[in-house]
CHARMM internal coordinates of N, CA and C (Angstrom, degrees):
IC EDIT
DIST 1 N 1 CA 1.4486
DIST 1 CA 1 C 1.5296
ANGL 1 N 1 CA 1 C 108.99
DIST 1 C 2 N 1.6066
ANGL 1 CA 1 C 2 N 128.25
DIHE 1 N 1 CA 1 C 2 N 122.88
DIST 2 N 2 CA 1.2593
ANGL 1 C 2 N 2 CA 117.91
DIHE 1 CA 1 C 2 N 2 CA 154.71
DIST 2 CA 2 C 1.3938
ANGL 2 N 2 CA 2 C 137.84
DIHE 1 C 2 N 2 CA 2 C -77.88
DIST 2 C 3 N 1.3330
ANGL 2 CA 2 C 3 N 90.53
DIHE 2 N 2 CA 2 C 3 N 143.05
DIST 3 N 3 CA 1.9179
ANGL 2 C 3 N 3 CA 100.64
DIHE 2 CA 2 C 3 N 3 CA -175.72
DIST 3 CA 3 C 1.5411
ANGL 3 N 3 CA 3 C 97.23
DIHE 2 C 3 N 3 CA 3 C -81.60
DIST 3 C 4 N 0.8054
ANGL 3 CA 3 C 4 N 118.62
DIHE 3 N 3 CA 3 C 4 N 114.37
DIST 4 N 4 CA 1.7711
ANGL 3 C 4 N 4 CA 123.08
DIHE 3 CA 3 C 4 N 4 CA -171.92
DIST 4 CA 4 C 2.0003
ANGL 4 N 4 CA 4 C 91.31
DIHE 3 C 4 N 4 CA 4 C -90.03
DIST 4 C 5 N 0.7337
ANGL 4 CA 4 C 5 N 111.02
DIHE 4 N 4 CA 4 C 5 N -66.67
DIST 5 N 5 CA 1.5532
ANGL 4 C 5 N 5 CA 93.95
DIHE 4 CA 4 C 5 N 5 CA -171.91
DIST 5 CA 5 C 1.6120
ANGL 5 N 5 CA 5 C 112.10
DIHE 4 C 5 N 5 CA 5 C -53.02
DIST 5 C 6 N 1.1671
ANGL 5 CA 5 C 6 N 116.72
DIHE 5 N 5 CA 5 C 6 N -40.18
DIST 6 N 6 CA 1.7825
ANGL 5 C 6 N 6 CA 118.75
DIHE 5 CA 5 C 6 N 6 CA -179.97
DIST 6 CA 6 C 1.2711
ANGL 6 N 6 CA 6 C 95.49
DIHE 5 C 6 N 6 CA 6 C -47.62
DIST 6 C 7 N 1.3992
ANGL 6 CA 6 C 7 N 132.59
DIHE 6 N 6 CA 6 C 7 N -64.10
DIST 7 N 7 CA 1.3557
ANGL 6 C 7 N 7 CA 137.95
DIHE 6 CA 6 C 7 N 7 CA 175.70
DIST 7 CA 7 C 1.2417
ANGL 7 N 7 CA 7 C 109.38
DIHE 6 C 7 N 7 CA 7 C -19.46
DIST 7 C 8 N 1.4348
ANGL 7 CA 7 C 8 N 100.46
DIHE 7 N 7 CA 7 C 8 N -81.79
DIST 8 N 8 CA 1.5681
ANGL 7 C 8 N 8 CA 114.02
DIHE 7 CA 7 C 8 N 8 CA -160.68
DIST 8 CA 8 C 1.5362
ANGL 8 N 8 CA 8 C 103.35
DIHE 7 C 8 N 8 CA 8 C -54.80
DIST 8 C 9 N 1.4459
ANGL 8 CA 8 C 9 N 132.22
DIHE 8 N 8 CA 8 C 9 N -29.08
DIST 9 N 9 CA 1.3158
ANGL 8 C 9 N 9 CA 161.27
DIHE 8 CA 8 C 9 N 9 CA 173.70
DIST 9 CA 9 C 1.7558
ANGL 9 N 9 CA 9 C 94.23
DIHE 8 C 9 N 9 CA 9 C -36.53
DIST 9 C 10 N 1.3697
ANGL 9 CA 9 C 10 N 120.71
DIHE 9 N 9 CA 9 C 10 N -59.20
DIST 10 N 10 CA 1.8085
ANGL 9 C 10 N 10 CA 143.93
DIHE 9 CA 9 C 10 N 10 CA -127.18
DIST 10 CA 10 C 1.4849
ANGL 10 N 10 CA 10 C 87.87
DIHE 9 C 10 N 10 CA 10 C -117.71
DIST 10 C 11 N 1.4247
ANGL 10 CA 10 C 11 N 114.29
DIHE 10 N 10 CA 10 C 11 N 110.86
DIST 11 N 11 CA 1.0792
ANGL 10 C 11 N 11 CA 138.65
DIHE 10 CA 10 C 11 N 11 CA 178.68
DIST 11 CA 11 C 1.6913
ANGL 11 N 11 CA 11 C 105.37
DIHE 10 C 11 N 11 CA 11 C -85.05
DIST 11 C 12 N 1.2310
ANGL 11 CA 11 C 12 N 126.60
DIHE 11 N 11 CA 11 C 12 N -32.57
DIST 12 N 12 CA 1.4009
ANGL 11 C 12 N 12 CA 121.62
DIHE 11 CA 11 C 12 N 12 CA -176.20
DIST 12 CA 12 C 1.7993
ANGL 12 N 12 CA 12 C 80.46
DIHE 11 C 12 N 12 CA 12 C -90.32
DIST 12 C 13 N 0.8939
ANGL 12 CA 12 C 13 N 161.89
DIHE 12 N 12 CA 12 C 13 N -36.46
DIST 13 N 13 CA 1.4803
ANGL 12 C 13 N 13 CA 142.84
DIHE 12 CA 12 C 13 N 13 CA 157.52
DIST 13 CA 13 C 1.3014
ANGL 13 N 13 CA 13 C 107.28
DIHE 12 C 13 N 13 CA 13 C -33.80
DIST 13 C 14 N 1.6654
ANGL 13 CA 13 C 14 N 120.08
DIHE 13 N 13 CA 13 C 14 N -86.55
DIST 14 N 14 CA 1.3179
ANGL 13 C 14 N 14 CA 131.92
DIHE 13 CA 13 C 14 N 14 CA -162.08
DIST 14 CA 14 C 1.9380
ANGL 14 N 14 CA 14 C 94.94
DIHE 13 C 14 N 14 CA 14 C -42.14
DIST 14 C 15 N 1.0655
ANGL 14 CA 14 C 15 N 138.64
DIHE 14 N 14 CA 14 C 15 N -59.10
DIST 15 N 15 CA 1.4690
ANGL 14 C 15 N 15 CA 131.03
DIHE 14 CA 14 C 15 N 15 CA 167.28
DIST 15 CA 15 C 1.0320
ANGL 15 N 15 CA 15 C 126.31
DIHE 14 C 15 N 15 CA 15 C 13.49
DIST 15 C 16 N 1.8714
ANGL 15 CA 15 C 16 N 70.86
DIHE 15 N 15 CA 15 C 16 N -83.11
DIST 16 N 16 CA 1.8799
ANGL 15 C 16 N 16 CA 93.32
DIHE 15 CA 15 C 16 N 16 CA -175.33
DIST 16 CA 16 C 1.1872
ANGL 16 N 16 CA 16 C 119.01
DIHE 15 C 16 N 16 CA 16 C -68.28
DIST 16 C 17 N 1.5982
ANGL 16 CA 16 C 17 N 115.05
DIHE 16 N 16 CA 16 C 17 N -41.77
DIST 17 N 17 CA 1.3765
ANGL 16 C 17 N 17 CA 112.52
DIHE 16 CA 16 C 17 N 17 CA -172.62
DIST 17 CA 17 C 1.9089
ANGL 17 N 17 CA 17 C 115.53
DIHE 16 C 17 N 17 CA 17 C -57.44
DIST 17 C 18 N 1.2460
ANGL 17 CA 17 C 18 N 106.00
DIHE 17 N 17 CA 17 C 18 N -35.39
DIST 18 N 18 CA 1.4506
ANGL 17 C 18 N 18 CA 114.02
DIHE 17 CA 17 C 18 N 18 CA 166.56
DIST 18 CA 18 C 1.3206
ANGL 18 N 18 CA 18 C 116.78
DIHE 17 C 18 N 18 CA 18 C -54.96
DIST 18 C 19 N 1.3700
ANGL 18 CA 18 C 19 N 124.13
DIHE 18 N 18 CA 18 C 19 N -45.67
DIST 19 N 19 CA 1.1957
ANGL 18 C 19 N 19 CA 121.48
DIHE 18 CA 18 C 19 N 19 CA -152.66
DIST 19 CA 19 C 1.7008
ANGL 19 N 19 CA 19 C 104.42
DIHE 18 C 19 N 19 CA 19 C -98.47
DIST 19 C 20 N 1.3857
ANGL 19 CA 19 C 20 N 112.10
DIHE 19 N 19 CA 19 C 20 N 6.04
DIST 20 N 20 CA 1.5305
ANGL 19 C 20 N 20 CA 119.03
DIHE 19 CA 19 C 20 N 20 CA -160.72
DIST 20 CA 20 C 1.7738
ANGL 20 N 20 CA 20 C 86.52
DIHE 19 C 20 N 20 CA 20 C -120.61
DIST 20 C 21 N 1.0086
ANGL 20 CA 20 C 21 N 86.70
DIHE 20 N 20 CA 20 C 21 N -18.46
DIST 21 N 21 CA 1.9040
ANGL 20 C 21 N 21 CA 95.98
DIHE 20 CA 20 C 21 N 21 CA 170.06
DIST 21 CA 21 C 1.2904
ANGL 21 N 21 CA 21 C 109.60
DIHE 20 C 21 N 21 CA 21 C -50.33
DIST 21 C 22 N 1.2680
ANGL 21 CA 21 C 22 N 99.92
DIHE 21 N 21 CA 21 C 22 N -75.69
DIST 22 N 22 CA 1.3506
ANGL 21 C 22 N 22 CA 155.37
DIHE 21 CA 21 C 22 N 22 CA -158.76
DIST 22 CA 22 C 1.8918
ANGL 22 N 22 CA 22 C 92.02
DIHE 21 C 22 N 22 CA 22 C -43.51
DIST 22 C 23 N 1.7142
ANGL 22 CA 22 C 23 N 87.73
DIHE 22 N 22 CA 22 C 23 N -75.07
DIST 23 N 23 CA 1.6446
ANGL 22 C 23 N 23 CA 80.50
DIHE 22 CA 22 C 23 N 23 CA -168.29
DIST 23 CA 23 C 2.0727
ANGL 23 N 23 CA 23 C 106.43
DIHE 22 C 23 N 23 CA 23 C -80.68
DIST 23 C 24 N 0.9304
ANGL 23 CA 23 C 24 N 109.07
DIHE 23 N 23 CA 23 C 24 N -2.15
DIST 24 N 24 CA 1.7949
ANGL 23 C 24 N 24 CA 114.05
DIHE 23 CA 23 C 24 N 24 CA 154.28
DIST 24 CA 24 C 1.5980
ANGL 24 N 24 CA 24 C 106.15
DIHE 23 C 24 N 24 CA 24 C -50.56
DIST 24 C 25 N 1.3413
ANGL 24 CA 24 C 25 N 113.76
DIHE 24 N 24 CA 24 C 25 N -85.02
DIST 25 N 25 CA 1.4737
ANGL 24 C 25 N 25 CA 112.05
DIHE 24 CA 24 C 25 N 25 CA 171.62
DIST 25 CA 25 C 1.4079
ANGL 25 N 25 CA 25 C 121.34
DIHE 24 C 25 N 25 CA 25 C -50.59
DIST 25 C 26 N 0.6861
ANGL 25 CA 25 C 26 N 141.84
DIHE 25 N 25 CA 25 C 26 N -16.55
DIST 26 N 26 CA 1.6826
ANGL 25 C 26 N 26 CA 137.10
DIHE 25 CA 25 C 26 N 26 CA 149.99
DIST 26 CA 26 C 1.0966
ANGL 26 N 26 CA 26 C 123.31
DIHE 25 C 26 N 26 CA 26 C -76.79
DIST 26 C 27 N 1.3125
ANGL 26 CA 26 C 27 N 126.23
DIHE 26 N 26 CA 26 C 27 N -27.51
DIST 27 N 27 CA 1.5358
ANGL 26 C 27 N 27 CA 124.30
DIHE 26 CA 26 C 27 N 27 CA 176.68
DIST 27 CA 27 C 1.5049
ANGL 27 N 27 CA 27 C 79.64
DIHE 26 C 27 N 27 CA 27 C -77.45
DIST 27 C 28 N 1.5688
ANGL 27 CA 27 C 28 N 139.92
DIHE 27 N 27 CA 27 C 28 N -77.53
DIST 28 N 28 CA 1.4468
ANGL 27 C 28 N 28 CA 121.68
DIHE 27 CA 27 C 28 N 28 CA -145.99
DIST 28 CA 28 C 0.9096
ANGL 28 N 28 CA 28 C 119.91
DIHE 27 C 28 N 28 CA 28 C -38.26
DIST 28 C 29 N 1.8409
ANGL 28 CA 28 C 29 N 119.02
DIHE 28 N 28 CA 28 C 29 N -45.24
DIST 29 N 29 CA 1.1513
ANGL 28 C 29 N 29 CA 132.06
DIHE 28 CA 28 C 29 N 29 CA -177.92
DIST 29 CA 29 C 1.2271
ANGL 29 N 29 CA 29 C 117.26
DIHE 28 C 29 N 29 CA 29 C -55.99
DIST 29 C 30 N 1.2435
ANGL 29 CA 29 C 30 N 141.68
DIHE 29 N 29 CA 29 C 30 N -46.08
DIST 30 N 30 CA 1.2752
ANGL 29 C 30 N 30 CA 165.57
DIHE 29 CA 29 C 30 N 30 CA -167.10
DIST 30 CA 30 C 1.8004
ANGL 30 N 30 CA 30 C 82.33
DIHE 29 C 30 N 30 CA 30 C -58.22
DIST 30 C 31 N 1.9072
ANGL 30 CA 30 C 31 N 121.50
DIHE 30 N 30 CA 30 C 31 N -78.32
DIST 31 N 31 CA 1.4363
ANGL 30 C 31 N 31 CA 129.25
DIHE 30 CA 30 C 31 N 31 CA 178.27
DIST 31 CA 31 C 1.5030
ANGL 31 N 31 CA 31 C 101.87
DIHE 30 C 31 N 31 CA 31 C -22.08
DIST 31 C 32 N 1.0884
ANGL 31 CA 31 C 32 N 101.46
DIHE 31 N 31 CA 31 C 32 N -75.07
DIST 32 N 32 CA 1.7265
ANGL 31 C 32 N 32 CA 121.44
DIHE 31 CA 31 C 32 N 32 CA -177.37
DIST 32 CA 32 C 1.6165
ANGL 32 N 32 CA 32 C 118.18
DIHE 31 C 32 N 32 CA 32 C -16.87
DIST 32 C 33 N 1.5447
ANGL 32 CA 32 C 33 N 109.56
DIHE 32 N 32 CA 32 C 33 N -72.05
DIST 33 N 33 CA 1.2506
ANGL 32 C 33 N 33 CA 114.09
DIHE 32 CA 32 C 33 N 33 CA -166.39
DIST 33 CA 33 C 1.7204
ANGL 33 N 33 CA 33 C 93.76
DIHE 32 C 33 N 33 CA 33 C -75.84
DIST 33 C 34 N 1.6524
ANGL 33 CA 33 C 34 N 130.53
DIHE 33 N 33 CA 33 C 34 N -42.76
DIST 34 N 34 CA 1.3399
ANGL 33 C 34 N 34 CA 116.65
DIHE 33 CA 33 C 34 N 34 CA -175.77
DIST 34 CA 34 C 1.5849
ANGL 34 N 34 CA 34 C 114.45
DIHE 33 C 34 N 34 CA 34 C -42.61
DIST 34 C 35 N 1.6062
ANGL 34 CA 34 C 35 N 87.18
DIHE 34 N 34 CA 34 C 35 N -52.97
DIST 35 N 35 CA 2.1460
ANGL 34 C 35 N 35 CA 98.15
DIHE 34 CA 34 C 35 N 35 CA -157.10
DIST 35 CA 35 C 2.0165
ANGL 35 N 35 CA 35 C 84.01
DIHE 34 C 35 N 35 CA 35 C -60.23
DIST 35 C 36 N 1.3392
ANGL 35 CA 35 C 36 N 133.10
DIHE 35 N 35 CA 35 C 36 N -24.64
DIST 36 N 36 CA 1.3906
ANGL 35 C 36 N 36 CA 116.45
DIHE 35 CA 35 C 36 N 36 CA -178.13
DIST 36 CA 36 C 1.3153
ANGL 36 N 36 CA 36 C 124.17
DIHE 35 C 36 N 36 CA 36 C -79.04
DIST 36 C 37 N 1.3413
ANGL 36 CA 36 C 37 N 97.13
DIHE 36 N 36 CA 36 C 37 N -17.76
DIST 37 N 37 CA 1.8073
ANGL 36 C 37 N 37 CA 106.51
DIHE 36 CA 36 C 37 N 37 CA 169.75
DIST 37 CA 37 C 1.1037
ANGL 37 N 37 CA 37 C 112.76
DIHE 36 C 37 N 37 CA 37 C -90.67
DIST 37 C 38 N 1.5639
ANGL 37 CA 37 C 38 N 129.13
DIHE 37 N 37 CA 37 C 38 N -22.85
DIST 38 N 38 CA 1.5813
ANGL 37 C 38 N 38 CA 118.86
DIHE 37 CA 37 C 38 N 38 CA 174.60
DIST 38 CA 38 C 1.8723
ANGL 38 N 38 CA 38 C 103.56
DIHE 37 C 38 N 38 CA 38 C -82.26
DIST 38 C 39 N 1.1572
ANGL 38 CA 38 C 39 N 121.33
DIHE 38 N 38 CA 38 C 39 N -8.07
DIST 39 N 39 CA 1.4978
ANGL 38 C 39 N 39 CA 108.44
DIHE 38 CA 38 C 39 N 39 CA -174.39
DIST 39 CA 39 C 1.8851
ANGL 39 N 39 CA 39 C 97.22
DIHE 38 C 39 N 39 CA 39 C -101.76
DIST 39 C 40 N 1.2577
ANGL 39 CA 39 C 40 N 103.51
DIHE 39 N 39 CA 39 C 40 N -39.28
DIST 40 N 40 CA 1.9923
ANGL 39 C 40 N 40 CA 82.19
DIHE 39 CA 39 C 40 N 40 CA 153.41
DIST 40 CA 40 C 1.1086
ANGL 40 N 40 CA 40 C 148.59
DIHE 39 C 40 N 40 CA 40 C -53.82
DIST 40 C 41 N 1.8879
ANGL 40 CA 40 C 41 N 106.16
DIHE 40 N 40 CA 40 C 41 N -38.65
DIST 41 N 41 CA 1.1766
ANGL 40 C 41 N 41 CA 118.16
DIHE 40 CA 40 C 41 N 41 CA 147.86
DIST 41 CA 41 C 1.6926
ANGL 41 N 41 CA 41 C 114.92
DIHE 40 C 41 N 41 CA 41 C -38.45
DIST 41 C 42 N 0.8900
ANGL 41 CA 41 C 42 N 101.40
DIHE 41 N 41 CA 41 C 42 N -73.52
DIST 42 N 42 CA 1.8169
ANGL 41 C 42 N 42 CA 129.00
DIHE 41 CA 41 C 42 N 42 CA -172.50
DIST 42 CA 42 C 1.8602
ANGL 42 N 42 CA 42 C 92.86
DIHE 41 C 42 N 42 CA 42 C -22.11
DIST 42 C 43 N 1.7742
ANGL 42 CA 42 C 43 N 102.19
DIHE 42 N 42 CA 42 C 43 N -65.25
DIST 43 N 43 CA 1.5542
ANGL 42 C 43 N 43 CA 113.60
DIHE 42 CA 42 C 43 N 43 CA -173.51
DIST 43 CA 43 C 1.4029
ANGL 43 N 43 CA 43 C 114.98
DIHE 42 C 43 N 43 CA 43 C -66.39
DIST 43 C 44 N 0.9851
ANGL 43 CA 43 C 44 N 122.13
DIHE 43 N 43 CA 43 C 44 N -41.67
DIST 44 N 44 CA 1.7919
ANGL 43 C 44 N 44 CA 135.86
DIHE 43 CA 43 C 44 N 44 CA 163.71
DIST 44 CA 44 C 1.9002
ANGL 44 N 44 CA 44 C 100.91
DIHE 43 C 44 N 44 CA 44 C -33.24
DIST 44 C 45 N 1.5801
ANGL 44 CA 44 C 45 N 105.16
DIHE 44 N 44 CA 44 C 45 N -65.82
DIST 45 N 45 CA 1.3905
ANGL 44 C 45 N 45 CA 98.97
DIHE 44 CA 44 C 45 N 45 CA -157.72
DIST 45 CA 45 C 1.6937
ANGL 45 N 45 CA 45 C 113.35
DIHE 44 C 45 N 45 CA 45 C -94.44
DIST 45 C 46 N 1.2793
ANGL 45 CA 45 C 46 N 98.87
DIHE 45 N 45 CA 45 C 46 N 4.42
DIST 46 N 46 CA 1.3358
ANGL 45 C 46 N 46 CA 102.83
DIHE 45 CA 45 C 46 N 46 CA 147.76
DIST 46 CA 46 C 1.3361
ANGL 46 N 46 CA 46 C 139.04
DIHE 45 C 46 N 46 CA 46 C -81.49
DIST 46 C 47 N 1.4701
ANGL 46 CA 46 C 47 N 108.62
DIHE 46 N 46 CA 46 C 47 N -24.01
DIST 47 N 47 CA 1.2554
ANGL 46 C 47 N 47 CA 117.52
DIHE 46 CA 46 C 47 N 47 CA -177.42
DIST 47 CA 47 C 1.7819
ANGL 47 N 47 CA 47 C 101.45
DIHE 46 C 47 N 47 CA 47 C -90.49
DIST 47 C 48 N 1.4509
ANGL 47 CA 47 C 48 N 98.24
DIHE 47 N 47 CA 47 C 48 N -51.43
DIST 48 N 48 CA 1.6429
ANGL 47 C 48 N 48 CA 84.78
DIHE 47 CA 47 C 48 N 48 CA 150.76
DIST 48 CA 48 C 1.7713
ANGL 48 N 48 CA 48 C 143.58
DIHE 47 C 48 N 48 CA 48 C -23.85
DIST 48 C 49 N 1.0441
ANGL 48 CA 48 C 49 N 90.54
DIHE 48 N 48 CA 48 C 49 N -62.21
DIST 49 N 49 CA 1.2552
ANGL 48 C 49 N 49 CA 112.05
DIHE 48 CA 48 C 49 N 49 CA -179.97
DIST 49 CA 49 C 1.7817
ANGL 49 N 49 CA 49 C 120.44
DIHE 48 C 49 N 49 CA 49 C -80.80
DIST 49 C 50 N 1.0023
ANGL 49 CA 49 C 50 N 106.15
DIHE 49 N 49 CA 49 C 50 N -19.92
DIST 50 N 50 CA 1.8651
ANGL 49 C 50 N 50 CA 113.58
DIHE 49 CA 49 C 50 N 50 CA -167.59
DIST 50 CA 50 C 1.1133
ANGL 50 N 50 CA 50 C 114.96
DIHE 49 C 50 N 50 CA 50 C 60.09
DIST 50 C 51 N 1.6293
ANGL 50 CA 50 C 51 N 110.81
DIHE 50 N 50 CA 50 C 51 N 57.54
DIST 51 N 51 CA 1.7212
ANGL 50 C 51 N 51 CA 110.66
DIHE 50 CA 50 C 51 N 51 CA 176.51
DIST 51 CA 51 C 1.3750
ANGL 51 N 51 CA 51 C 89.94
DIHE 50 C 51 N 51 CA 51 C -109.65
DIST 51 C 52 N 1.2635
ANGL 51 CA 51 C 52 N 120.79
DIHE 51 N 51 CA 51 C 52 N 150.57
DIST 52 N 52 CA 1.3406
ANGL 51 C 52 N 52 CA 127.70
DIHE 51 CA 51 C 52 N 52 CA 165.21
DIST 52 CA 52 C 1.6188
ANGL 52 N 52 CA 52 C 107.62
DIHE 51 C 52 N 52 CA 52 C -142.34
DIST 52 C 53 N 1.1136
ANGL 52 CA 52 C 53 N 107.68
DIHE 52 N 52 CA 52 C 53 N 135.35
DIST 53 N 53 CA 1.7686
ANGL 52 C 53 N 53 CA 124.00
DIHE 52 CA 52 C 53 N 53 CA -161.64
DIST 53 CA 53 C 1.1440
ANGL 53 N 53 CA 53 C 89.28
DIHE 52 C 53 N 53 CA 53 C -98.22
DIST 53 C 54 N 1.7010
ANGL 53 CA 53 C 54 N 111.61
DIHE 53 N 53 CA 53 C 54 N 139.12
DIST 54 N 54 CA 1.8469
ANGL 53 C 54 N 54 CA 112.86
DIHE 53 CA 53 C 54 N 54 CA 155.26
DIST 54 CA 54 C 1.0476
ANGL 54 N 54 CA 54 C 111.68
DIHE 53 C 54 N 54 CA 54 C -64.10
DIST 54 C 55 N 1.7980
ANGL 54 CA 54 C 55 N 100.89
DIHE 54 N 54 CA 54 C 55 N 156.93
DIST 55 N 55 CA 1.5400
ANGL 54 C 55 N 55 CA 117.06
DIHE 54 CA 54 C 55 N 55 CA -167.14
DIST 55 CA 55 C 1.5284
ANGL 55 N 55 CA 55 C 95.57
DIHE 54 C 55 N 55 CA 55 C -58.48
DIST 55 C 56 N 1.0224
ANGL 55 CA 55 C 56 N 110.72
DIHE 55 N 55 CA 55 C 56 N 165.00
DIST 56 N 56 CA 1.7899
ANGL 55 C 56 N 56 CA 139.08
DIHE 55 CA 55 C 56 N 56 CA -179.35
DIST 56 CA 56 C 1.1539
ANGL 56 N 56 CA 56 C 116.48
DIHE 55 C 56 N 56 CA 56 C 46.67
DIST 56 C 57 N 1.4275
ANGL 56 CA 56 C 57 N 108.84
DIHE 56 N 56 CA 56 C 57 N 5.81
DIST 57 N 57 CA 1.9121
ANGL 56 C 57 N 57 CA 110.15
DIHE 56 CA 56 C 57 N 57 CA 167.21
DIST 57 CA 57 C 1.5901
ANGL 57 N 57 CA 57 C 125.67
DIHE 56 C 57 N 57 CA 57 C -71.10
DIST 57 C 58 N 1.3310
ANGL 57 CA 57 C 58 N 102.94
DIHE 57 N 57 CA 57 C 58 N 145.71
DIST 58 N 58 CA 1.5903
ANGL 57 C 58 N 58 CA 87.53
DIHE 57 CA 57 C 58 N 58 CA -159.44
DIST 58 CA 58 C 1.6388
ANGL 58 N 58 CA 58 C 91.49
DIHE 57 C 58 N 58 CA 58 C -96.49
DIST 58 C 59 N 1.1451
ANGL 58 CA 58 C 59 N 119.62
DIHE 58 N 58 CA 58 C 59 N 125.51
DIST 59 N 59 CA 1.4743
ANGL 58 C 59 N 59 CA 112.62
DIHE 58 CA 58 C 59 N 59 CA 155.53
DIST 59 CA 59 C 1.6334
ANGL 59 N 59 CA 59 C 148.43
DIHE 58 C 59 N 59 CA 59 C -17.43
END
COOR INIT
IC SEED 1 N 1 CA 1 C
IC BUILD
C-alpha cells in the first residue's frame, strides 16, 4: 500500500519521480516522431510501388 503523503513528504523520492518523468516523456516522444516516420515511409513506398491496402486494414 502507498503512503501518498510520506511520498510527497521524501524529497530523494520527489527527484526521482521527476526525473523518471522526465526521461518517460522523452523516450515517448522519441516513439512518436520514429513510429511517424516509419508510416510515411510506409505511404511513400506504397505509392511507389502501387500497393493499395483494403479499407480498414491495418498496415
Amino acid at each position: 500500500e502507498c503512503d501518498v503523503l510520506q511520498m510527497r513528504k521524501n524529497r530523494a523520492f520527489l527527484n526521482d519521480f521527476v526525473g523518471m518523468r522526465v526521461r518517460y516523456l522523452g523516450y515517448v516522444g522519441w516513439i512518436e516522431t520514429a513510429s511517424e516516420g516509419i508510416a510515411r515511409l510506409h505511404t511513400a513506398l506504397d505509392q511507389e510501388l502501387g500497393i493499395v491496402h483494403e479499407t480498414g486494414a491495418t498496415p
